[in-house]
C-alpha positions in Angstrom: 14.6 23.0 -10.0 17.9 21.8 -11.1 19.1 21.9 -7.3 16.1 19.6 -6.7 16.9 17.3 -9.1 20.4 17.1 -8.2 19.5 16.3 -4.1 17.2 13.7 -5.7 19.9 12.4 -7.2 22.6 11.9 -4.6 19.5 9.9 -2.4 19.2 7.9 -4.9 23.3 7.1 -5.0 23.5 7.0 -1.2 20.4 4.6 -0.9 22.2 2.4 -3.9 25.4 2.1 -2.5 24.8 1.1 0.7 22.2 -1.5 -0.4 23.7 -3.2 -3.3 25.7 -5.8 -1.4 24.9 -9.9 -3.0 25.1 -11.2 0.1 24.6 -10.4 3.9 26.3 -10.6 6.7 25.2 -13.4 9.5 25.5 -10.8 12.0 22.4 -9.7 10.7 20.6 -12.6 11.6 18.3 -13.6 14.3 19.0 -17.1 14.3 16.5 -18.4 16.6 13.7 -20.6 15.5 10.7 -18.8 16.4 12.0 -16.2 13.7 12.4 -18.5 10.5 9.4 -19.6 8.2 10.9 -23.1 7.0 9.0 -24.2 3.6 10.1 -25.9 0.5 13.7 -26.0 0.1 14.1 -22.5 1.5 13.5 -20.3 4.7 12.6 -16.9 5.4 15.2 -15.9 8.0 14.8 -12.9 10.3 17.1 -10.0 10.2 18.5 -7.8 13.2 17.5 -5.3 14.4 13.7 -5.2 14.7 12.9 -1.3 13.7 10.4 -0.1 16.6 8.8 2.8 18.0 5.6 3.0 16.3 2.1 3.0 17.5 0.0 0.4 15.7 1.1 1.4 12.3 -1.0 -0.6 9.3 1.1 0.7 6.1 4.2 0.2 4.6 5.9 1.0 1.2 9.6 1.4 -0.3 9.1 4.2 -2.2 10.1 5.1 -5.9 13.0 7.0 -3.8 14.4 3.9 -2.7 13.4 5.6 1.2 10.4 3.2 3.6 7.3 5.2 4.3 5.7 3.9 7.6 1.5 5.2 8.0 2.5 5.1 12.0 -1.7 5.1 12.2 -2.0 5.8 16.0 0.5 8.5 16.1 -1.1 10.6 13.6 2.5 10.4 11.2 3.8 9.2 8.5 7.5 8.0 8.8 10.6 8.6 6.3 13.3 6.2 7.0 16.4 4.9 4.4 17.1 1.4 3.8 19.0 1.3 6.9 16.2 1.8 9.5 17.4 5.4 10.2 14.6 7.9 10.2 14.8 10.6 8.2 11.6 12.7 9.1 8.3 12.5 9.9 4.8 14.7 8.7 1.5 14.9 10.4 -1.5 13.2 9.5 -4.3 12.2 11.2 -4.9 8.2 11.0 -3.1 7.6 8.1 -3.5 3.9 7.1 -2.6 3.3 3.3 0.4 5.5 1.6 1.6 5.0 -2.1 4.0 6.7 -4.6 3.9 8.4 -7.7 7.1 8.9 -10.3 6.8 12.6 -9.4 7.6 11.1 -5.8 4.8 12.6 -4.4 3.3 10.5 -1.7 -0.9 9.7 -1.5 -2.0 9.1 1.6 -5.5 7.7 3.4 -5.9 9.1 6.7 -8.8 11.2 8.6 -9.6 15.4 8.2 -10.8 17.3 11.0 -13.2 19.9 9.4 -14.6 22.6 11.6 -17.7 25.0 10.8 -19.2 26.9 13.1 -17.3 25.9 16.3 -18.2 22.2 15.6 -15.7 19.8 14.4 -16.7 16.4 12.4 -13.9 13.9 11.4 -13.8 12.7 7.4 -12.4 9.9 5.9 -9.4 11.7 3.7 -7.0 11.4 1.1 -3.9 13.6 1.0 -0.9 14.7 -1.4 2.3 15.2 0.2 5.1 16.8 -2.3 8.2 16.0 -1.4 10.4 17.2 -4.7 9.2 21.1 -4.4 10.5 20.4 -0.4 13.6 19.1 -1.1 13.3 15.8 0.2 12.5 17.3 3.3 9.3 15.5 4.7 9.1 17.4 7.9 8.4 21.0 5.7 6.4 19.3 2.5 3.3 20.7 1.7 0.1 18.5 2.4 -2.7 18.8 0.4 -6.3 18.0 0.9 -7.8 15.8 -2.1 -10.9 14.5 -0.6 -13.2 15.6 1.0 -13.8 18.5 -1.4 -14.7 21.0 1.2 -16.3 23.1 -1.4 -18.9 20.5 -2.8 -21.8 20.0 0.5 -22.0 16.3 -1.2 -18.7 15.7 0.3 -19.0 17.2 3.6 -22.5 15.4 4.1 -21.0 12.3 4.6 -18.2 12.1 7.4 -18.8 7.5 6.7 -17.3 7.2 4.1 -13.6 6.3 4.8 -10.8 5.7 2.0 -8.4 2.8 2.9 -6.0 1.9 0.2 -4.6 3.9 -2.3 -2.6 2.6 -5.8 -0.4 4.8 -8.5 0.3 3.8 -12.2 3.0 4.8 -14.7 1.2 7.8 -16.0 0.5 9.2 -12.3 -2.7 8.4 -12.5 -4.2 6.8 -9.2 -6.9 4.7 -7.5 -8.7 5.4 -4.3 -10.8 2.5 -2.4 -13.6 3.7 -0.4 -15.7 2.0 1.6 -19.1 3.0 3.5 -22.2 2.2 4.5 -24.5 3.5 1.8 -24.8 1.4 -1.5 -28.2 1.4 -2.9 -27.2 4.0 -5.5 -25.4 2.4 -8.5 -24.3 5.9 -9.2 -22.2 6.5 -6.3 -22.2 3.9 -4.0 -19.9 3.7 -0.8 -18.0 1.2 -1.5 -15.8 2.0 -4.3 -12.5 2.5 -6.5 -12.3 5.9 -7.3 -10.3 7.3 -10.3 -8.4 10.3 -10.4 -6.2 11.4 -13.4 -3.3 14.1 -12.9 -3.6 16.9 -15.4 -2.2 20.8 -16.5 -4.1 23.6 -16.5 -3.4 26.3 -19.1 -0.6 27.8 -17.4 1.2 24.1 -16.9 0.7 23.7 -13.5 -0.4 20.1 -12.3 -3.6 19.3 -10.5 -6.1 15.9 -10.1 -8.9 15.7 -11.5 -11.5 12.7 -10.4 -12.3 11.1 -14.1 -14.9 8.2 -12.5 -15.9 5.9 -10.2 -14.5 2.2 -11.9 -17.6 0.4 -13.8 -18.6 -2.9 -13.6 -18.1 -3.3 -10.1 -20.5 -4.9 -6.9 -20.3 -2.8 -4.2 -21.6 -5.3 -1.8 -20.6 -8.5 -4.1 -18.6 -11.3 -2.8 -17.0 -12.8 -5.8 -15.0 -11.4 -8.4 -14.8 -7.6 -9.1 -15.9 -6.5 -5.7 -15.4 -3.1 -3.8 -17.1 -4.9 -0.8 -15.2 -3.6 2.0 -11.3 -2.6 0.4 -8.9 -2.7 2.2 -5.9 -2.5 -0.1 -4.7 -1.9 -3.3 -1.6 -2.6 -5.0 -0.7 -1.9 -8.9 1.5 -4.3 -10.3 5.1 -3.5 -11.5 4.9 -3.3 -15.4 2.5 -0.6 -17.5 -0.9 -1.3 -17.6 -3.6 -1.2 -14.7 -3.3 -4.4 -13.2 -3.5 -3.8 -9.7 -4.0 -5.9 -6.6 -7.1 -6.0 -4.1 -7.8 -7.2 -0.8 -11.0 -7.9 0.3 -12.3 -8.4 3.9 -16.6 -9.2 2.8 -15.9 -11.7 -0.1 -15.0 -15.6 -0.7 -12.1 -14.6 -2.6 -10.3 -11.6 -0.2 -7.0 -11.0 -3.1 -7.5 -11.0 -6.5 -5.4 -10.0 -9.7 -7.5 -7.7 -11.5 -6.3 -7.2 -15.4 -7.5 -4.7 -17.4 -8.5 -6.1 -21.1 -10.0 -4.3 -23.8 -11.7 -7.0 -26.5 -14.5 -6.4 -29.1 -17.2 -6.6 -26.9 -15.7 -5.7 -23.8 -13.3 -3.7 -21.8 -12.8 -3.3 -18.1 -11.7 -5.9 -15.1 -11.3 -9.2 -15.2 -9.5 -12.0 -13.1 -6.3 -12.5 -14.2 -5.4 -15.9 -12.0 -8.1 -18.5 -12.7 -10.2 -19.6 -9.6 -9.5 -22.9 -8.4 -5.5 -22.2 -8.6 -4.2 -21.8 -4.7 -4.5 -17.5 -5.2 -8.2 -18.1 -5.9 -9.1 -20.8 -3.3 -12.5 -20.1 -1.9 -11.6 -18.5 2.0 -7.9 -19.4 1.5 -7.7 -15.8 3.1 -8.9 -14.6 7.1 -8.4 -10.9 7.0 -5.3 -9.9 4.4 -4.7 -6.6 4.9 -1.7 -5.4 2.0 -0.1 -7.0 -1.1 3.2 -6.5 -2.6 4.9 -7.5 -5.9 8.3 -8.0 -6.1 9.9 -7.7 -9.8 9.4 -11.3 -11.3 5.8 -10.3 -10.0 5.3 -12.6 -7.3 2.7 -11.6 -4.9 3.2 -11.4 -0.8 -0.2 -11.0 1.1 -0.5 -10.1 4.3 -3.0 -11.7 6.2 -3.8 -10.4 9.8 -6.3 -12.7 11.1 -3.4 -15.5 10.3 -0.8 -13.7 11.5 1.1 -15.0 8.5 2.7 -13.8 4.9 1.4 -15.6 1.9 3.7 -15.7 -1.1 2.8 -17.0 -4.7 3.8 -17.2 -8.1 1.8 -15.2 -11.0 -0.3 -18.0 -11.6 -1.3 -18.2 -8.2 0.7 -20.9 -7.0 1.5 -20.9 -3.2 5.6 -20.5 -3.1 6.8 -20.2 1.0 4.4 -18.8 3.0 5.3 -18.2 6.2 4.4 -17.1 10.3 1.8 -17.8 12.9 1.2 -16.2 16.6 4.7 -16.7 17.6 6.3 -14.1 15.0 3.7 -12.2 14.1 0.6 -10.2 15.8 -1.5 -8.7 13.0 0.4 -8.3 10.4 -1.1 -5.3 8.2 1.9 -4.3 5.4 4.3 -6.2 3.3 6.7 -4.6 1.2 9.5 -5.8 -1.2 12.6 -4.6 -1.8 16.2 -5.8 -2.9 15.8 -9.2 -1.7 14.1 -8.4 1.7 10.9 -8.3 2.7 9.3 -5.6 4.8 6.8 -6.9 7.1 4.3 -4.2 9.4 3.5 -6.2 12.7 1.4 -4.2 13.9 0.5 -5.4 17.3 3.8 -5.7 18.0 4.0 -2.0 16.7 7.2 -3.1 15.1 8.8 -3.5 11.0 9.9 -6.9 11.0 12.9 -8.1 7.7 13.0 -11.6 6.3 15.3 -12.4 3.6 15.8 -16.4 2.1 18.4 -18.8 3.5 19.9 -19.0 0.4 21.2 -15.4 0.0 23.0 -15.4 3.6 26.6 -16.4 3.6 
C-alpha cells in the first residue's frame, strides 16, 4: 500500500513539473489561420503536434492523476497518455465511449460486454471499473470489472438495448450512469435514465457499488428541462455538491446545468442557468456530444453536428466559441486542463490543443 501511494506520488510530481510553465513556447504553435478561433479580444490558437493514431475515439478526460484517458471507441481501448502526448498504456474494452474518474483514481467506463451462454453470444450495453492504484499505475495489468449488466439478475441479461453513454463521479465517489433505450412506458424503470450508484464497505472493509436508485423527477422521453431523453453525456461540476452537466441529443435545450436544491417543499433537479440566457437558447445546440468545466466553472460544449466548441460563463453567457468544417470533423470530447483545452476530433481520429493568444509569448 505504502509503495502504491508513493508511485502515485512521484506521477503526480513528474506530471507537475513538466506542466507548470506560465507561458509557452511559440514553437508550439500552429500558426496558420485555419487553426485559430478569433472571438472577442482573444483567440484560441492551435498547438503542435496534433496527437493521432486513434480510430474514431468519442471520449476524453484529464484524469484526477493529472494523466489523459482517450475511450479510442473503434479500437476496443482505452488510452493512458501524460500531459505530454506520450502514451503510457492501453486496456481492452469493447466500444468504450464515455470514461470518468473517481478520487480513488479508479476509472468508469461505458463500453459494450460480450456475454456468451450456450454457445451463443449477445452484445450489452456496459459499464466497467478499471483499478488503477491496486495495479500500480499500470493500466495495461489493472483489473476490469463488470458493473452492469448484472449477469446474475435475468432482468439485466433480457435486455441487450439498453446502452449506457456517459458516465459522472462526485466527491464522495459516488457516480451517475446515463442510459438510454427504447423502452419507457414504465415509470419504474424506464430506458432512458440516470442511474445512481453509491460506493460502500462490506463488513470486512472492502469497497463495492451498490445501485441506490434510478434519479426521480425525471421525463424519460421529455424535451425540456430535466430530461434523460436520449444522454449522451454527463459532466459533474468542480466544487461539492451534485451539480452535474448534461447533453441532450431529443430535447429543445441539448446542455443544461442541473443543481441539486433541497427546500421545504422540494428537493431534487433544477436548472441552474435561467432559460432565455445564451446556455438556455431554444436549439442553440445541433448534436453536443461532451462538456467540460474548467476551475472558474466555465463550461466548453462540444457540439458535433457544428463541428464547433462552445464556451460560456456560469451564467450562461457565450465567451469565445470557436471552429467549423475546416478544423474540426465531429468533434465528440472536450477537456480542460492547465490552460489548454483538449479537444476529441473524431473524424479526424485525432486530439486536437487550443490554448488563448494571450498566454503565448
Amino acid at each position: 500500500m505504502i509503495r502504491n501511494f508513493i508511485t502515485i506520488i512521484l506521477f503526480t510530481i513528474t506530471i507537475f513539473t513538466f506542466s507548470c510553465t506560465d507561458k509557452f513556447n511559440p514553437g508550439d504553435v500552429n500558426n496558420t489561420d485555419e487553426n485559430i478561433g478569433n472571438i472577442g479580444d482573444t483567440v484560441y490558437v492551435q498547438l503542435s503536434p496534433e496527437w493521432t493514431g486513434f480510430n474514431n475515439p468519442e471520449d476524453i478526460i484529464i484524469g484526477k492523476d493529472n494523466f489523459l484517458y482517450v475511450a479510442d471507441t473503434e479500437n476496443d481501448r482505452i488510452v493512458m497518455m501524460d500531459i505530454s502526448g506520450v502514451v503510457v498504456g492501453s486496456i481492452a474494452v469493447k466500444k468504450p465511449v464515455a470514461i470518468a474518474q473517481d478520487h480513488r483514481l479508479n476509472l468508469i467506463v461505458c463500453g459494450q460486454f460480450d456475454f456468451n451462454k450456450d454457445g451463443q453470444t449477445t452484445t450489452f450495453g456496459a459499464v466497467y471499473k478499471i483499478d488503477l492504484f491496486t495495479a500500480n499505475h499500470n493500466i495495461s495489468s489493472a483489473n476490469l470489472k463488470l458493473v452492469l449488466p448484472d449477469t446474475t439478475k435475468l432482468s439485466d441479461l433480457s435486455r441487450p438495448d439498453r446502452q449506457y453513454t456517459g458516465v459522472c463521479i462526485f466527491s464522495d465517489n459516488s457516480y451517475y450512469v446515463a442510459r438510454t433505450g427504447p423502452s419507457n412506458a414504465s415509470s419504474i424503470s424506464p430506458d432512458n435514465a440516470i442511474l445512481h450508484y453509491q460506493v460502500l464497505r462490506d463488513s470486512v472493509g472492502n469497497r463495492y457499488d451498490k445501485f441506490k436508485e434510478i434519479l426521480p423527477r425525471f421525463e424519460p422521453l421529455g424535451t425540456g428541462i430535466r430530461s434523460t431523453n436520449s444522454i449522451s453525456s454527463l459532466t459533474s461540476i468542480n466544487f461539492p455538491g451534485r451539480d452535474f452537466i448534461v447533453t441532450l441529443e431529443n430535447n429543445s435545450f441539448k446542455s443544461q446545468w442541473l443543481q441539486f436544491v433541497v427546500t421545504s417543499d422540494f428537493e431534487g433537479y433544477e436548472t441552474r442557468i435561467a432559460v432565455g440566457r445564451e446556455f438556455m437558447l431554444p436549439n442553440k445546440f445541433g448534436r453536443p456530444e461532451d462538456a467540460a468545466v474548467d476551475n472558474a466553472n466555465n463550461l466548453y460544449i462540444a457540439d458535433s453536428e457544428k463541428d464547433s466548441i462552445f464556451i460560456f460563463n456560469s451564467f450562461g453567457d457565450e465567451l469565445q466559441s470557436f471552429g467549423g468544417s475546416e478544423i474540426f470533423d465531429s468533434p465528440h470530447a472536450v477537456a480542460f486542463f492547465d490552460k489548454t483545452l483538449y479537444v476529441l476530433d473524431t473524424k479526424n481520429d485525432r486530439v486536437l490543443r487550443f490554448i488563448l493568444s494571450t498566454e503565448i509569448e
